[in-house]
C-alpha positions in Angstrom: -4.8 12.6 5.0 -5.4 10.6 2.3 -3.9 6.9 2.2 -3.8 6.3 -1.5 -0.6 9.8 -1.6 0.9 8.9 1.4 1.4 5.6 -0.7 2.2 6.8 -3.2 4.7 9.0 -1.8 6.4 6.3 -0.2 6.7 4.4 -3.7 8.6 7.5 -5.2 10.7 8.1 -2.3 14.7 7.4 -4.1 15.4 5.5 -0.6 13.1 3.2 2.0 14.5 1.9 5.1 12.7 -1.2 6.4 10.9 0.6 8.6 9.3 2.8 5.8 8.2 -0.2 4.3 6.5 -1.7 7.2 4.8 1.6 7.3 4.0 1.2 3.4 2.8 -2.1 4.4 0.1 -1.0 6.8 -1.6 1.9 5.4 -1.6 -0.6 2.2 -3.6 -2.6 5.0 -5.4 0.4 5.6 -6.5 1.8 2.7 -7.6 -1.7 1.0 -10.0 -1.8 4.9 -11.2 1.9 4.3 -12.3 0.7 0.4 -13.9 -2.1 1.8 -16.2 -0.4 4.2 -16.8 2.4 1.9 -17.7 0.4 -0.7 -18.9 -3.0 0.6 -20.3 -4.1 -2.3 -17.4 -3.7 -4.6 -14.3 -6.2 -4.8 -11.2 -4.6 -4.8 -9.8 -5.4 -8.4 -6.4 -7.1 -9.9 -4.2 -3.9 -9.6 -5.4 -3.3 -5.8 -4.6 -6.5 -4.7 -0.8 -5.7 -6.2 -0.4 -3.0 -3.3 -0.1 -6.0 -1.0 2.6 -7.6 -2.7 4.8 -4.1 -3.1 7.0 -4.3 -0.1 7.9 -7.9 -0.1 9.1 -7.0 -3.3 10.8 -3.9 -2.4 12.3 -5.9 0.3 13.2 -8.5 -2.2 14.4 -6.3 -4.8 16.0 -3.1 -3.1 
């Protein structure tokens, strides 16, 4: 499946339990490894590196 929906899905769901985030957390983890090998010669850019920050604040702010 492709990381980047399942993400995405996960950031449009009305409701996450703190398990879901977790979840969110690691195939955040995931996709930003699978970029990186795919594409070793490219940094991962400003709005990437946001991912990694969404479920503290979704933990912070929910």
């Amino acid at each position: 499946s492709c990381l980047l929906l399942e993400i995405i899905d996960y950031l449009f769901a009305p409701t996450l339990s703190r398990e879901a985030v977790d979840c969110l957390r690691v195939l955040i983890a995931d996709h930003h490894t699978a970029f990186r090998e795919l594409y070793p010669d490219c940094s991962i850019i400003c709005k990437m590196h946001y991912m990694v920050h969404y479920p503290d604040w979704i933990h912070k702010h929910a």
